[in-house]
N, C-alpha and C positions, 0 to 999 in steps of 0.2 A: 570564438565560435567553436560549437561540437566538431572532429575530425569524423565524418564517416567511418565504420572500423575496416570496410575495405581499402580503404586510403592510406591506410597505419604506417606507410613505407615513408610519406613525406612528413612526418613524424620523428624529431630528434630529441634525448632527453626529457627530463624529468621522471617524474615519478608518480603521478597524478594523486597531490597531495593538497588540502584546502588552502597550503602558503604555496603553494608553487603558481608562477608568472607563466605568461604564454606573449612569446614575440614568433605573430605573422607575415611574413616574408611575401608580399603579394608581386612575384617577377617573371617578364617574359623573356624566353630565351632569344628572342631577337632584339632585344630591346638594349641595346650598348651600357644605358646607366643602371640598367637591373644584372650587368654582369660583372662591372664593377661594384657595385656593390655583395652582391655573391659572392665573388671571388676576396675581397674584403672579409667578410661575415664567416665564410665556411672556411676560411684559411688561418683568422686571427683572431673572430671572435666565440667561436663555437671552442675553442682549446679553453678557453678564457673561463666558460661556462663550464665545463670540465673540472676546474680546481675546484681545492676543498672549501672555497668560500660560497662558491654559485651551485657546487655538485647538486642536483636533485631541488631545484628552486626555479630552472626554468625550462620550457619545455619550447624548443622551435619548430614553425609550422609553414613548411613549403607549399604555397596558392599559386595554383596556375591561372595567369593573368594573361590571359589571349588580347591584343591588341590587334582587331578590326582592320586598321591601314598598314599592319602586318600582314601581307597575304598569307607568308608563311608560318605565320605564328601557330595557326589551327594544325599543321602537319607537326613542327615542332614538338607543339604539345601533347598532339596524340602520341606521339612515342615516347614522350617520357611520362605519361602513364601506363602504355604499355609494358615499361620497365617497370614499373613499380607492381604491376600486375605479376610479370612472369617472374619478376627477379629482385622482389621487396630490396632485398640487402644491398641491392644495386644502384638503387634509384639516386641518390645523392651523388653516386661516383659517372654516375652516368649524366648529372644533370651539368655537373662539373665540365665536363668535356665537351655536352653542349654549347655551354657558354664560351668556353675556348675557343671553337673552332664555329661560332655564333655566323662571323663572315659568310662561313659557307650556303646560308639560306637567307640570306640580304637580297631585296628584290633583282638586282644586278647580276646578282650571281645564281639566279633560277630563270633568267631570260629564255632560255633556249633547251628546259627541259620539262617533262609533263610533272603530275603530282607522281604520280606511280611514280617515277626515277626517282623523286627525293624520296619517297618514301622507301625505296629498296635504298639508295645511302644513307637513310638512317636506320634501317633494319642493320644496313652492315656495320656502321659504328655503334651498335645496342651488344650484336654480337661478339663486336670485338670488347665490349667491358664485361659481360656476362656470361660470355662463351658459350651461349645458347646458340644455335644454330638461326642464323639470317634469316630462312627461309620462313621461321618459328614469327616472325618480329612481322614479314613482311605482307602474309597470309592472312592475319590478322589485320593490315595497314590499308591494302591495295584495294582500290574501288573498281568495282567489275566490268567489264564491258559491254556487260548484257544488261537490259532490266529484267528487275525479281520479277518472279512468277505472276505477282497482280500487275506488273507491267510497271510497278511504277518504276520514277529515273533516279532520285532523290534518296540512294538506300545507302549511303553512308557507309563505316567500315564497324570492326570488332569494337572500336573505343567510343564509339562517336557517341554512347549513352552515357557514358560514363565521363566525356568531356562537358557534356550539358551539365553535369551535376558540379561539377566545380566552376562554371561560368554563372549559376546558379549561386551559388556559395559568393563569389563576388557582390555580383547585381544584388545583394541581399545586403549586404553591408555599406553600400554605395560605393565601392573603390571601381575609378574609372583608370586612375592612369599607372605605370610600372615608372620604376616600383613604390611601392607605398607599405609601409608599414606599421605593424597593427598592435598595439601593446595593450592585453588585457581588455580587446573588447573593442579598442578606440585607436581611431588612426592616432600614430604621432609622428606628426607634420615637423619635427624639431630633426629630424632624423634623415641624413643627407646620404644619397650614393658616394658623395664623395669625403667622407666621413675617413677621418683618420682612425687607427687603433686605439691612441689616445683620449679621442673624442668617445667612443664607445666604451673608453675605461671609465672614464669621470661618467658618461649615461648612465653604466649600471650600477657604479656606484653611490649615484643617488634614487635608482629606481626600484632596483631588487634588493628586498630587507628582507 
């Protein structure tokens, strides 16, 4: 599927060439097996895609995949498109560090605070990979305590258009669960979170020609 070109930050490699492959990354940041996997992918297979054998053959495609019985997911993911917004070159290293420290917005671990708070904690960790000012992240994030002018309650934050467009993006291809991924158009269900380096070697060894 087409990348929106405002979205170009979750965009890695290739070269947008008639032989070049596209593998879609559909993962949520609270989602444990989409961060293993992640962390797998951007640590040992994206270098992999790098050499002169795959250089400029494949192009990877970061899908924010909000899961529903994730409450936190919809905060999560507003901010890392906010980073791709304010801070394109960011968004990967930023996404990275999400899934690191994933715990910190597990339903347990948001018991006892509002959305605004997690949303100013992740303003502060956007600022601490970015170095854009927190306040820049949070402004942006934080739902108001008034209703807008026409009264209504339901008025959502700076991102919340631009979250529909990629929940959109899913629901359009059917992908329901994290992670899943997408090789040229078509899930491929052969492809496991818990996927070795070596299992991903022999894959694109027989997938990418």
């Amino acid at each position: 599927m087409a990348v929106n070109p405002k979205f170009a930050a979750t965009v890695l490699g290739g070269q947008d060439t008639p032989q070049e492959h596209t593998i879609e990354l559909y993962l949520d940041y609270v989602c444990p097996f989409s961060a293993k996997l992640f962390k797998q992918y951007y640590t040992n297979v994206l270098p992999l895609l790098q050499s002169p054998k795959y250089k400029g053959k494949v192009r990877t495609v970061f899908r924010h995949q909000v899961q529903a019985w994730h409450p936190s997911s919809t905060l999560v993911h507003e901010a890392g498109i906010l980073v791709a917004r304010l801070a394109p070159e960011k968004f990967w290293e930023f996404s990275q560090a999400l899934f690191e420290r994933q715990k910190e917005y597990f339903d347990v671990s948001l018991t006892n605070e509002t959305r605004n708070q997690t949303y100013q904690r992740l303003s502060d960790l956007a600022s601490s990979i970015t170095s854009l000012p927190s306040a820049t992240f949070y402004d942006a994030l934080a739902i108001p305590s008034t209703p807008a002018p026409d009264g209504s309650l339901n008025v959502g934050n700076a991102v919340t258009n631009d979250l529909k467009l990629h929940i959109k993006a899913a629901r359009l291809v059917g992908v329901h669960v994290s992670p899943t991924v997408v090789f040229n158009g078509l899930v491929e269900n052969s492809i496991s979170s818990g996927w070795t380096v070596e299992q991903w070697t022999e894959w694109l060894e027989k997938n990418v020609v």
